[in-house]
N, C-alpha and C positions, 0 to 999 in steps of 0.2 A: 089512890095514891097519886101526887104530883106527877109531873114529867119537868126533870128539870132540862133548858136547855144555854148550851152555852154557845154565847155569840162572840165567835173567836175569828182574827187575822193578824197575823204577828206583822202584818203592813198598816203603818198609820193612815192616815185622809183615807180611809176607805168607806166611812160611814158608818161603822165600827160603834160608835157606843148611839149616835143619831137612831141604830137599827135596832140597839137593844130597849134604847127609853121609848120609844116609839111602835117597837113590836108588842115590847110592854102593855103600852098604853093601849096599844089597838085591842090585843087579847081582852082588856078587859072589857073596851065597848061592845065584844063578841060576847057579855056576860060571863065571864070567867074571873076568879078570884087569880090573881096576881101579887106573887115580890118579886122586886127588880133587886139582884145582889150586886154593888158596886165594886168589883175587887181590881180598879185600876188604882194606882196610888195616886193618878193627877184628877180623880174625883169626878172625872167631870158627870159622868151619870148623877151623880148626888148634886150638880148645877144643875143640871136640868131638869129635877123633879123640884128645884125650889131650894135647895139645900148648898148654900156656895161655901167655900173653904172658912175653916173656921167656924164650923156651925154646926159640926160633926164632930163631939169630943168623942166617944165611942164609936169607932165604926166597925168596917167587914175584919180590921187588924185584931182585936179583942176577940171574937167569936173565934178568928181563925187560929190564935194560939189555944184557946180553950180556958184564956182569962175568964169571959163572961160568954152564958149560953144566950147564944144565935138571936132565940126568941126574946130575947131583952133588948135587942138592938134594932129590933122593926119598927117602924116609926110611919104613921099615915101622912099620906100626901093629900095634894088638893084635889087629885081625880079618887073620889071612894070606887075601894075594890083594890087600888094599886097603893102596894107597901113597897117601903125601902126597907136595904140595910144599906144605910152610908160609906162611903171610904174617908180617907185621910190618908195625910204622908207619913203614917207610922205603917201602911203596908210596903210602904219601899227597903224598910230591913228587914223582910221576911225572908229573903233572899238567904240573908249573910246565918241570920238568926237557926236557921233550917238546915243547915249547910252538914251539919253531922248525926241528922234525924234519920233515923231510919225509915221511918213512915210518915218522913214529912207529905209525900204526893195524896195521901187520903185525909187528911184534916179539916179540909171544907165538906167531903163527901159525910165525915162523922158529925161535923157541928151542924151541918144542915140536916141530917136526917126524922129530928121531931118535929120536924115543919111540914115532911111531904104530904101529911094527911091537912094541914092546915089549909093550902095553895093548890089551883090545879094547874098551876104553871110556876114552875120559880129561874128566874131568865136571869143570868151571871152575864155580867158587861166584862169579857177580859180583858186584861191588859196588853198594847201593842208591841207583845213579843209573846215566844217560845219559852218564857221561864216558869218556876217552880208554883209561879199563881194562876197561870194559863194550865199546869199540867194539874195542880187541884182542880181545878173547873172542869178540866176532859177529866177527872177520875171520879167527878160529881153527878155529871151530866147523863143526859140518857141520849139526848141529841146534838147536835152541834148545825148551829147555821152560818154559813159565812157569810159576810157582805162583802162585794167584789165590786171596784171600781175596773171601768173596762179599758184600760191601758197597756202599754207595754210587758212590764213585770209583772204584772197580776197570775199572770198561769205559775211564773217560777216561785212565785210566795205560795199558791194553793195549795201547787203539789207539796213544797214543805209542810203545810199542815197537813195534808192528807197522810202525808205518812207519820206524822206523831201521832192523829187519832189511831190509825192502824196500830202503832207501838203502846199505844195506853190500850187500847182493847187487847191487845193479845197480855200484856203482863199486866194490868189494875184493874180493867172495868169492860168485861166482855160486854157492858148493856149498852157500849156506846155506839154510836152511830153516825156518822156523817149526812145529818136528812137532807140539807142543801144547801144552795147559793142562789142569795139574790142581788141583784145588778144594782146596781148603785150610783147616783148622779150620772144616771143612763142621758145619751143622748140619740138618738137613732139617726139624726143629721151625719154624725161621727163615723167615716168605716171606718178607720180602728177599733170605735165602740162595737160596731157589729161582727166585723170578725174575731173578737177574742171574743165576745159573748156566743158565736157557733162553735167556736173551739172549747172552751167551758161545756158546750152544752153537748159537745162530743165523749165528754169523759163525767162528766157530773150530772146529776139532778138539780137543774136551774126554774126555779119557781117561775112560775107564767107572767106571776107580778112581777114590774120592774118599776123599781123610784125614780122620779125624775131627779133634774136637777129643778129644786125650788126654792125661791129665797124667803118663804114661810118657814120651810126646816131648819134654814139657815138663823133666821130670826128666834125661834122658838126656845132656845135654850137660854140666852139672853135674857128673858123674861120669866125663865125659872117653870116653864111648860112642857111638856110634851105637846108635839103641833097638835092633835083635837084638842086642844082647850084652848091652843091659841090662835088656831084658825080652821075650823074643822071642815071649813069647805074649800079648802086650798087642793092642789096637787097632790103636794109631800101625805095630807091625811088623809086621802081617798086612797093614795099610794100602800100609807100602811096598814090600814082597815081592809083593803082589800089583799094585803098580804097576810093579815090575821086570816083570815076567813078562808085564806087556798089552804096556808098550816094546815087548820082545824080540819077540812076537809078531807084531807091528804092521812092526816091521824084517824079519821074515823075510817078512812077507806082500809087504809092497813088494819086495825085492830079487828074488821070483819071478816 
């Protein structure tokens, strides 16, 4: 069965969805069957595998009310092995829509689950907040990775999510997890970069891997890519292949 994991910071410019299309991608140069599920309403995961606005009539919105099943909305990209589900700005009224659901929080955990034997990984890009689409993803998830730009506010955003993953496992999804944080448009010239990154790594599980800042990743989406396809011997792709490859590791060490 999959491991779905969700790449969650309710702080925008963090590297945030760069981490999920690219953690993505990297999983699968590790040989692993991969979907990327886009459930931000501004799409951009669905821009960067190729998919720009407007080009997604069905996306994560349909699956997630339980208009149309999940598995009808996967759609193959340019790198084989990695599938999308699309977004569009019809998830931005799920909010209002959900609002007197009682089980609105498990309805991506329900519409994805005939897919987990499909995928050995299915990586949710969520959206930059703490709402009702982020608390689907933590009630879907089995792990959850942050990406942490190393600045000021960055500790007081964490510990916010760290205490909603806490509050989704104790009342929806005991299976979740917080497995880590990785660093992002790291610069190690920076001490501020480096002191909030010892201070993260005082309280959290901080991946060895750290991203640079590169202006390959930065280009990458532009172009409708995940960086190894559109420069795979850059920084930013050794960055995330080599952060595929700690994950994997790290998973097999625990499952022994």
């Amino acid at each position: 069965m999959g491991q779905v994991i969700a790449v969650a910071n309710q702080k925008g410019g963090v590297g945030k969805t760069t981490t999920a299309v690219n953690l993505a991608a990297s999983l699968v140069v590790c040989d692993q069957r991969v979907l990327l599920v886009d459930l931000d309403p501004q799409g951009n995961a669905s821009t960067g595998l190729g998919f720009p606005p407007g080009t997604i009539p069905r996306g994560s919105y349909r699956g997630l009310i339980g208009e149309v099943p999940m598995a009808e909305l996967v759609r193959a990209t340019a790198m084989e092995g990695l599938s999308l589900i699309g977004a569009n700005q019809d998830l931005a009224a799920v909010e209002l829509e959900m609002v007197d659901d009682d089980n609105r929080a498990i309805h991506l955990r329900d519409a994805l689950s005939p897919l987990l034997n499909e995928f050995d990984y299915i990586v949710i890009d969520c959206p930059p907040s703490l709402s009702v689409l982020t608390i689907n993803a933590l009630t879907a998830a089995h792990l959850v990775v942050v990406p942490l730009q190393c600045e000021y506010y960055a500790l007081e955003g964490l510990s916010k999510l760290a205490g909603t993953v806490e509050r989704v496992r104790a009342s929806l999804n005991p299976m979740l997890r917080l497995h880590g944080v990785v660093l992002t448009m790291y610069d190690g010239r920076n001490n501020l970069a480096r002191e909030v990154a010892a201070e993260v790594r005082r309280h959290f599980r901080v991946y060895r891997t750290v991203i640079p800042r590169n202006v390959r990743l930065a280009e990458a989406p532009s172009y409708g890519q995940p960086v190894y396809l559109y420069d795979s011997s850059s920084l930013g792709s050794f960055g995330y292949v080599n952060l595929a490859r700690e994950f994997m590791e790290i998973i097999a060490e625990e499952a022994a």
